[in-house]
C-alpha positions in Angstrom: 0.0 0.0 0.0 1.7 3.5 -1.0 1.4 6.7 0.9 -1.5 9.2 -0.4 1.6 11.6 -0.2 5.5 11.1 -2.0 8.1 10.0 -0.4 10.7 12.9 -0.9 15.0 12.8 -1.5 16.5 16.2 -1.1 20.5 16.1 -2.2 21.8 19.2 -1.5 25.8 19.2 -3.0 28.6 21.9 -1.9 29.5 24.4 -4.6 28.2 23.0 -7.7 27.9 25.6 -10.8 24.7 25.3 -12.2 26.0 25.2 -16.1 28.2 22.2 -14.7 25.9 19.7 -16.4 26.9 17.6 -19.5 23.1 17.9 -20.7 23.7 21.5 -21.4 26.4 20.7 -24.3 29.7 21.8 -23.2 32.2 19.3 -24.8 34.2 19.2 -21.6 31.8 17.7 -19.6 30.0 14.9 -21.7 31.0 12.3 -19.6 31.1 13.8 -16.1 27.3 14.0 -15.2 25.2 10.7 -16.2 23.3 10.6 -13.2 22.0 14.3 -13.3 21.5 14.2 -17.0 19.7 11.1 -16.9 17.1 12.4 -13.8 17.0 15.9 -15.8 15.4 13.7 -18.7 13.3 12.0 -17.1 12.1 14.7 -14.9 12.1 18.8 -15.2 15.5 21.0 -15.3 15.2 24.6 -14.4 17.7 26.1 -16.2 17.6 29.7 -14.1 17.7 28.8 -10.9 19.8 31.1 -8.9 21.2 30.8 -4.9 19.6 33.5 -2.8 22.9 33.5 -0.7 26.2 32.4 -2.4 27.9 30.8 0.7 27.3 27.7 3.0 25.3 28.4 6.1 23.1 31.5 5.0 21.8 29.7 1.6 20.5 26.2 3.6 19.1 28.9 6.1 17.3 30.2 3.0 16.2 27.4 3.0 14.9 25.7 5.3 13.1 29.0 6.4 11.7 29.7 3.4 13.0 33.4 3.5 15.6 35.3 2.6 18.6 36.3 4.8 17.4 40.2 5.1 14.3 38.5 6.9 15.9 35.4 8.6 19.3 37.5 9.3 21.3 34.3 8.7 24.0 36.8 7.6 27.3 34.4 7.1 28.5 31.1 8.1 28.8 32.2 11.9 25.3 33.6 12.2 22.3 31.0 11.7 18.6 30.8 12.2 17.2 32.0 15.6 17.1 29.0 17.9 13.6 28.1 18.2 13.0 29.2 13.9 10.5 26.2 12.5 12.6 24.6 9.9 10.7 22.9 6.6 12.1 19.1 8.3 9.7 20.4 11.5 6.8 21.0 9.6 7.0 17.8 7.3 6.8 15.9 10.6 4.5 17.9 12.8 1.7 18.7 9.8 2.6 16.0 7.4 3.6 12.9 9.3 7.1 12.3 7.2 9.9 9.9 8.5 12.9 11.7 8.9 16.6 10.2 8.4 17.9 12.1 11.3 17.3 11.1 15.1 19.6 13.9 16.7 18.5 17.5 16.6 18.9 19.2 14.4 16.4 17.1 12.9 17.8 17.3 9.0 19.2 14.3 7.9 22.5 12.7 6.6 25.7 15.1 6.2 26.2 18.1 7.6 24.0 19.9 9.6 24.1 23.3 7.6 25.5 25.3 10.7 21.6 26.5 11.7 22.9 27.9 15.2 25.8 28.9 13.8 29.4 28.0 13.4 32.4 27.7 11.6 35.9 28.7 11.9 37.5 32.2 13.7 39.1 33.4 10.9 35.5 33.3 8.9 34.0 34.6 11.3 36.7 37.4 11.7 36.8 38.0 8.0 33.2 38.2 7.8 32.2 40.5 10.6 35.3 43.0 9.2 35.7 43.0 5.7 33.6 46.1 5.4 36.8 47.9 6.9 38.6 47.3 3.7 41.4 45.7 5.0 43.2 44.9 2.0 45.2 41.7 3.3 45.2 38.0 2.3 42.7 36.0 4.6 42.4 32.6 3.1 45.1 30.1 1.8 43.8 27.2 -1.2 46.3 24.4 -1.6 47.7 23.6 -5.0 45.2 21.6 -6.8 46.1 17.9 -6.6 45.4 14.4 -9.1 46.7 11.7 -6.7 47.6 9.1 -9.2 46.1 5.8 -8.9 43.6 7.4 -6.7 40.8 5.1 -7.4 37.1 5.4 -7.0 36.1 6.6 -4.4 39.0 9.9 -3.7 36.1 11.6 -1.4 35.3 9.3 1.2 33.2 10.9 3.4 30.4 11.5 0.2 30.3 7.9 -0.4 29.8 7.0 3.5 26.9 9.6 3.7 25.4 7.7 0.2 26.1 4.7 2.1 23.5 5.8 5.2 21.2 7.4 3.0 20.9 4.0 1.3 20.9 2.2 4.7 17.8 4.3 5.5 16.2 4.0 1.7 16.4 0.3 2.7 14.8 0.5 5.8 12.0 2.6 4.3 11.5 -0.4 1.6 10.7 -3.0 4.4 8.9 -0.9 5.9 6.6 -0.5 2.8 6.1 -4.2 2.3 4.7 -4.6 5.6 2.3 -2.2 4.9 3.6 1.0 6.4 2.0 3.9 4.8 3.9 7.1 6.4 6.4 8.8 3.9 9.5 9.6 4.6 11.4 12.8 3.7 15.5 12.0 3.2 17.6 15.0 3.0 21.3 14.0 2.4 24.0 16.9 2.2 27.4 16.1 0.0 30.4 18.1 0.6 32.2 17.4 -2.9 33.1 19.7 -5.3 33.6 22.3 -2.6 37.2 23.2 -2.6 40.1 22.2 -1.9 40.7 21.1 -5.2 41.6 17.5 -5.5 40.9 14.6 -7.3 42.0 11.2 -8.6 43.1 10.1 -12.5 39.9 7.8 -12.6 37.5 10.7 -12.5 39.8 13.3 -14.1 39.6 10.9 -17.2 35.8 11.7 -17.6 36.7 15.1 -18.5 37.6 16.8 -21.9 40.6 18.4 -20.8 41.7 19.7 -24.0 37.6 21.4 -24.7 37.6 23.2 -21.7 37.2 26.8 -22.2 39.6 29.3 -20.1 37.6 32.5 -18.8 38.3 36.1 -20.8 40.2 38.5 -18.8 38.6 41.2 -16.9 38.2 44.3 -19.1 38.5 46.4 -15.8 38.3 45.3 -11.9 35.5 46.5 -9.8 36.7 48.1 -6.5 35.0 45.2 -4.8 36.9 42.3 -6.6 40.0 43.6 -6.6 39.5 43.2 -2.4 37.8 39.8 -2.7 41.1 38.7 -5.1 43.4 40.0 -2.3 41.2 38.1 0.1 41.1 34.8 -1.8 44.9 35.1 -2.1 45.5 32.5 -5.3 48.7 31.6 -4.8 48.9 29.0 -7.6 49.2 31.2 -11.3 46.8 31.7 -13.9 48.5 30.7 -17.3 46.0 28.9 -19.4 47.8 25.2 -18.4 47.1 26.5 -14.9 43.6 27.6 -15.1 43.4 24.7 -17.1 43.9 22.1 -14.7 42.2 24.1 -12.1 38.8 23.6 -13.9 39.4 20.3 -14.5 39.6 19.0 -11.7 36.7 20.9 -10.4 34.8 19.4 -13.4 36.4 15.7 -12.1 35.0 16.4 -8.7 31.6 17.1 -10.4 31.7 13.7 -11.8 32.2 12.0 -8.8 29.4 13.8 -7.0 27.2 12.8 -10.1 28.5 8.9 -8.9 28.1 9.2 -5.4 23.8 10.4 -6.1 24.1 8.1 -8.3 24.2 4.8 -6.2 21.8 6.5 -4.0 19.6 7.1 -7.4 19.9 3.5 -8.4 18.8 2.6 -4.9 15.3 3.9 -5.5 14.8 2.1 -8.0 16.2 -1.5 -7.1 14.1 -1.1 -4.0 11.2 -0.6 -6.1 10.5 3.1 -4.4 10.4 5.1 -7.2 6.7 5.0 -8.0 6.2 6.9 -5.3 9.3 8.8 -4.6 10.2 12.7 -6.1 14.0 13.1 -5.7 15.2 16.9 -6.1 18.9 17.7 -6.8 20.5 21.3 -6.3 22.9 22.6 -4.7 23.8 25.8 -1.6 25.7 28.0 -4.2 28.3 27.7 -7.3 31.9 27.9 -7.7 33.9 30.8 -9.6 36.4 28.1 -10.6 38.9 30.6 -12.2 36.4 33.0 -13.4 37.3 36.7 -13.1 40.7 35.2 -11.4 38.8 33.8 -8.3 37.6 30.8 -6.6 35.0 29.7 -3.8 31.9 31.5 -4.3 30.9 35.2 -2.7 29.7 37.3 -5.4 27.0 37.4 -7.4 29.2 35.5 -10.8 27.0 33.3 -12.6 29.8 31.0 -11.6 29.0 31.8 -8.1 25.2 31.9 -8.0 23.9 30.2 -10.4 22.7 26.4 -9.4 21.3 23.3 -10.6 17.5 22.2 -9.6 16.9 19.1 -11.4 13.1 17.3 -10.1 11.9 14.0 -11.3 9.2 11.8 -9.5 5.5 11.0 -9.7 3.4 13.8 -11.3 6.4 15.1 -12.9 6.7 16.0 -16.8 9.4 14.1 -18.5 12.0 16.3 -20.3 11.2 19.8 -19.6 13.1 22.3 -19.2 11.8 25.0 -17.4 13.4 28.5 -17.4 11.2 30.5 -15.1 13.7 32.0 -12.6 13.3 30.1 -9.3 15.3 30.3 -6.3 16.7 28.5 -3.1 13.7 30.0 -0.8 11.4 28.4 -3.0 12.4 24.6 -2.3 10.4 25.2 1.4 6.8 26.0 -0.3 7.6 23.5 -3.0 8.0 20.7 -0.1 4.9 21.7 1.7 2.8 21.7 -1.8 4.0 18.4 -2.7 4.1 17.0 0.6 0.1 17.9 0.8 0.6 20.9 3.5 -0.7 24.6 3.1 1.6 26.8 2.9 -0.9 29.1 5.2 -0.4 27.1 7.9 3.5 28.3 7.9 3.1 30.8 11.0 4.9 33.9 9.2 6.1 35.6 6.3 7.5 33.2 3.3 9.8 34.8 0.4 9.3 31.5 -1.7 6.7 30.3 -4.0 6.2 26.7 -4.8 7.3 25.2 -8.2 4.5 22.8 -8.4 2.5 25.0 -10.7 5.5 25.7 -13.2 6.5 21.5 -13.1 2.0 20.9 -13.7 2.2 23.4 -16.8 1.0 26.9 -15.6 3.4 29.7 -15.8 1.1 32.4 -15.8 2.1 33.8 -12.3 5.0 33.0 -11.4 7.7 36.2 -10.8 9.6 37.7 -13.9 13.2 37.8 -11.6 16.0 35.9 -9.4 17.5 37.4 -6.7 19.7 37.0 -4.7 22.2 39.2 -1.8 25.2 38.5 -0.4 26.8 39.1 2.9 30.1 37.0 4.7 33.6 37.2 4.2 36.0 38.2 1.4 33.7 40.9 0.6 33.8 44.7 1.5 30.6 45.3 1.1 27.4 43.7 0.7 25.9 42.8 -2.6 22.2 43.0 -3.7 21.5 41.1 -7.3 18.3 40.9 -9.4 18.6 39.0 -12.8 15.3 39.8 -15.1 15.2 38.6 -18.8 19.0 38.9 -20.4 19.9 42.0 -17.5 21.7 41.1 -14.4 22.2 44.1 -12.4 24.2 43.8 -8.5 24.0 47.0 -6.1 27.2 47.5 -4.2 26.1 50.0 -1.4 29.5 52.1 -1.2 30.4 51.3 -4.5 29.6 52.1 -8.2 27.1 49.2 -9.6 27.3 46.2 -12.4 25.0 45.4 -15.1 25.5 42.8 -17.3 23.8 41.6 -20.5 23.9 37.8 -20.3 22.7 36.6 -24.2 25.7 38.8 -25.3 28.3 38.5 -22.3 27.7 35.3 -21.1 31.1 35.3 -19.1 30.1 39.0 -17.2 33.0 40.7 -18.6 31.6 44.2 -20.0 30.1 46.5 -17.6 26.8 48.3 -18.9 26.0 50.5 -16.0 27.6 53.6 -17.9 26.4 53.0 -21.9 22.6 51.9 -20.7 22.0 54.2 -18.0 17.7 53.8 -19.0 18.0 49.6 -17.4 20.5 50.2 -14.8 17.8 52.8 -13.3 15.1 50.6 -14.1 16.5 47.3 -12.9 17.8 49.8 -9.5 14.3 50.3 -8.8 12.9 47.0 -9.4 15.5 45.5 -6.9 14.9 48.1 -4.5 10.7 47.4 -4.7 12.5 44.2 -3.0 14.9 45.1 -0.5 15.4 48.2 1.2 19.5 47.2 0.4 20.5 50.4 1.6 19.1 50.0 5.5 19.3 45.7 5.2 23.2 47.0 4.4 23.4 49.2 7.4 21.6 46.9 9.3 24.8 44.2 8.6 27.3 46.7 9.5 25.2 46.6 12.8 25.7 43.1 13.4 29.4 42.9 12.1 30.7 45.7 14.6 28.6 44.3 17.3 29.7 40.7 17.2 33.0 41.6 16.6 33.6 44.0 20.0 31.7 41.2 21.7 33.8 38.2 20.2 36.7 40.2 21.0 36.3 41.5 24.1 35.6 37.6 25.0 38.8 36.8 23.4 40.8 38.6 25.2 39.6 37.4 28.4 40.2 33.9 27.1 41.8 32.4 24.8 40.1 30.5 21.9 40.7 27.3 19.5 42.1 28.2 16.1 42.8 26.0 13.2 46.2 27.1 11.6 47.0 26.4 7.7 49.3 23.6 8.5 47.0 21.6 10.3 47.7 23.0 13.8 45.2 23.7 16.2 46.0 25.1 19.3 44.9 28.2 22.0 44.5 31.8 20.1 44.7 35.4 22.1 43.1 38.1 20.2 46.4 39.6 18.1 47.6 35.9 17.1 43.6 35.1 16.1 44.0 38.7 14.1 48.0 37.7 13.3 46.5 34.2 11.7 43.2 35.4 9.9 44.7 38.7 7.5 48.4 38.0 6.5 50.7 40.8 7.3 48.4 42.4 10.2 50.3 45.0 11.1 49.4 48.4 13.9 47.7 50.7 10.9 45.4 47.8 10.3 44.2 47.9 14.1 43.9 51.5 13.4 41.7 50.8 10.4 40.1 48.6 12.0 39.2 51.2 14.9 37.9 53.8 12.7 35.4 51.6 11.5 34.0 50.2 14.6 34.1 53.7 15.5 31.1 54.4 12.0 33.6 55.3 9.5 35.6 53.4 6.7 36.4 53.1 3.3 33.4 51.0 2.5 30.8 52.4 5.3 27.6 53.4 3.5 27.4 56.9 4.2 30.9 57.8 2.9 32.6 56.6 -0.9 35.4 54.7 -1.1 
């Protein structure tokens, strides 16, 4: 007997660029995506579908709130949902009677748990909370990319354990069906791969067309706020063609290994005869620059960077569409609930997402005519406010001149349009701000990053805290080494910097230019 609701599989992957996808036609990536390309056929691919928060912990926030961050004020990887915020997992148990695959709060599921009380290292939370001081220093450190040789299958470990439990569950799930058991079960399963560092093996790096893969146009002039994220980033490792080369390559190998490790979890549906009644979604927290615009990791608003995939395939689901409606991270929380046979009015507040079930059952009609997305953490001066509408991407920059891009004729987001089309840069301006206040939601950050920095420094000097040092180290931190170890070459003027912006000024503080 099946459910009178689906059983539902959420992968969420690390980093993975949303053109990454051998269904799309690069030549470089034929072989390096099976699994997704075979789901996207026989389910729905939304080719525009854009992360409302290009890093970790504020984009699964997005998430699982249903809201975006200037609401939830998940502002970096530090900073998570209020304790106590009802997560989409809460609601799928409590109004919908789902099985979960996680016993221990949070109750998520398999992988990590998405930092939702916050998290993550010093030195991000340092960068994050001061970056609007324009401290023009190095603050992160990527290895040189690696191909062990010989390396075998199965290079990322921990992905193929997490498969392995997801499939442990899936298994469980299938007994429990053939004694009858009606209650769904809702599996969400978070994979780590192809988040840098990158490193691979030869097996997977022989999926890839090396010798079609395209290397990114230079620059034809670097924004204020790029040439700090590059200093940030600190790529160490060159950027002659062979170099970027190789760099994307093995990005693009650790792509096909994530496509393996769903994969087994894919087959496993259907071996244990749950796919009749199962709707498995694929997407992913944010991109990966990937040598675009001479960068890596994510942190702008790059179609590298915020662009995603959102693959769905299941019962009640069109085989082989493409859908190209603009759809977001927020909306995968109302899209649950719909499918999942819960009102979205019994959500007790305010929901920025809209469900996809009407754009997957054939009615377009109302759906929204824009992505957006915003951006607040580390490596960035400033914060960054982005609305994509038809071929225009336009990002606000409070402190700092604008970008507006034309995306059918600059696909790679080299040309800068604000100055020649001054008519969609205003229009697109005012569209974005009918969304977002950006100018106060921008303040309102600065807010938070001076605050938690006096108070996590103030605490630090009375005692001393953990740090992780490149090098594998970790020992016990007092403020000036934890300052020492997050921007290379702190010196007394950055203090002094440092000061005057706690203080309400700065190079990047929104009442003054840079």
């Amino acid at each position: 007997m099946e459910s009178t609701h689906p059983n539902i599989i959420l992968i969420m992957v690390e980093s993975w660029d949303g053109r990454i996808m051998g269904c799309l036609g690069n030549p470089a990536l034929k072989d390096v995506t099976p699994n997704i390309d075979a789901l996207a056929r026989n389910g729905a691919n939304f080719s525009n579908n854009y992360t409302s928060h290009p890093i970790c912990c504020p984009a699964r926030a997005n998430m699982w709130s249903g809201q975006y961050t200037f609401r939830c004020k998940s502002w970096n990887n530090h900073k998570g949902l209020e304790p106590g915020t009802p997560i989409l997992p809460d609601l799928l148990v409590s109004r919908g009677g789902y099985r979960l695959a996680a016993r221990r709060k949070p109750r998520i599921g398999i992988g990590k748990h998405d930092y939702l009380s916050g998290g993550h290292s010093q030195q991000n939370r340092v960068t994050a909370w001061t970056g609007c001081a324009n401290i023009q220093l190095p603050s992160y450190m990527q290895k040189e990319p690696m191909v062990k040789r010989n390396g075998g299958e199965k290079y990322h470990e921990k992905d193929w354990h997490r498969a392995k439990k997801a499939i442990k569950f899936l298994k469980k799930q299938a007994r429990r069906q053939e004694k009858g058991k009606t209650d769904p079960f809702f599996l969400y399963l978070s994979l780590t791969t192809p988040h840098p560092r990158f490193r691979t093996s030869d097996h997977w790096l022989s999926k890839v067309n090396v010798d079609a893969i395209q290397i990114p146009p230079r620059d034809e002039e670097v924004h204020p706020v790029f040439q700090y994220q590059r200093i940030s980033k600190d790529w160490r490792h060159g950027f002659s063609p062979q170099a970027v080369r190789n760099t994307r390559a093995i990005y693009y190998a650790m792509v096909a290994e994530t496509d393996a490790v769903m994969g087994t979890v894919i087959d496993a549906v259907v071996g244990l005869g749950l796919e009749e009644n199962t709707i498995i979604i694929i997407t992913a927290d944010h991109g990966e620059n990937n040598m675009e615009h001479r960068l890596f990791y994510k942190m702008n608003m790059y179609e590298s960077a915020s662009r995603v995939p959102l693959v769905i395939a299941g019962p009640g689901v069109k085989r082989g569409q493409v859908c190209n409606q603009f759809t977001s991270t927020v909306d995968l929380y109302p899209t649950i609930l719909d499918m999942a046979g819960i009102p979205v009015q019994e959500v007790p507040r305010v929901l920025d997402g809209l469900s996809i079930v009407p754009i997957i059952n054939g009615n377009h009609d109302q759906w929204r005519d824009h992505a957006f997305s915003m951006y607040t953490g580390t490596a960035a001066n400033t914060s960054m406010f982005m609305i994509r509408s038809g071929k225009w991407k336009y990002i606000a920059y409070p402190g700092f001149k604008p970008q507006l891009f034309n995306l059918e004729s600059d696909p790679w987001e080299i040309h800068d349009l604000t100055s020649s089309s001054g008519d969609i840069t205003k229009e697109l301006d005012e569209k974005l701000r009918c969304i977002v206040d950006y100018d106060q939601v921008h303040r309102e950050w600065q807010a938070y990053c001076r605050k938690g920095f006096i108070e996590w420094r103030e605490a630090v000097r009375e005692k001393p805290v953990r740090l992780f040092e490149y090098g594998a180290r970790i020992l016990k931190a007092d403020y000036e080494h934890v300052m020492k170890n997050t921007y290379k070459g702190w010196a007394p003027e950055h203090s002094t910097q440092l000061e005057r912006w706690l203080q309400g000024a700065g190079p990047a503080s929104n009442d003054e230019e840079p």
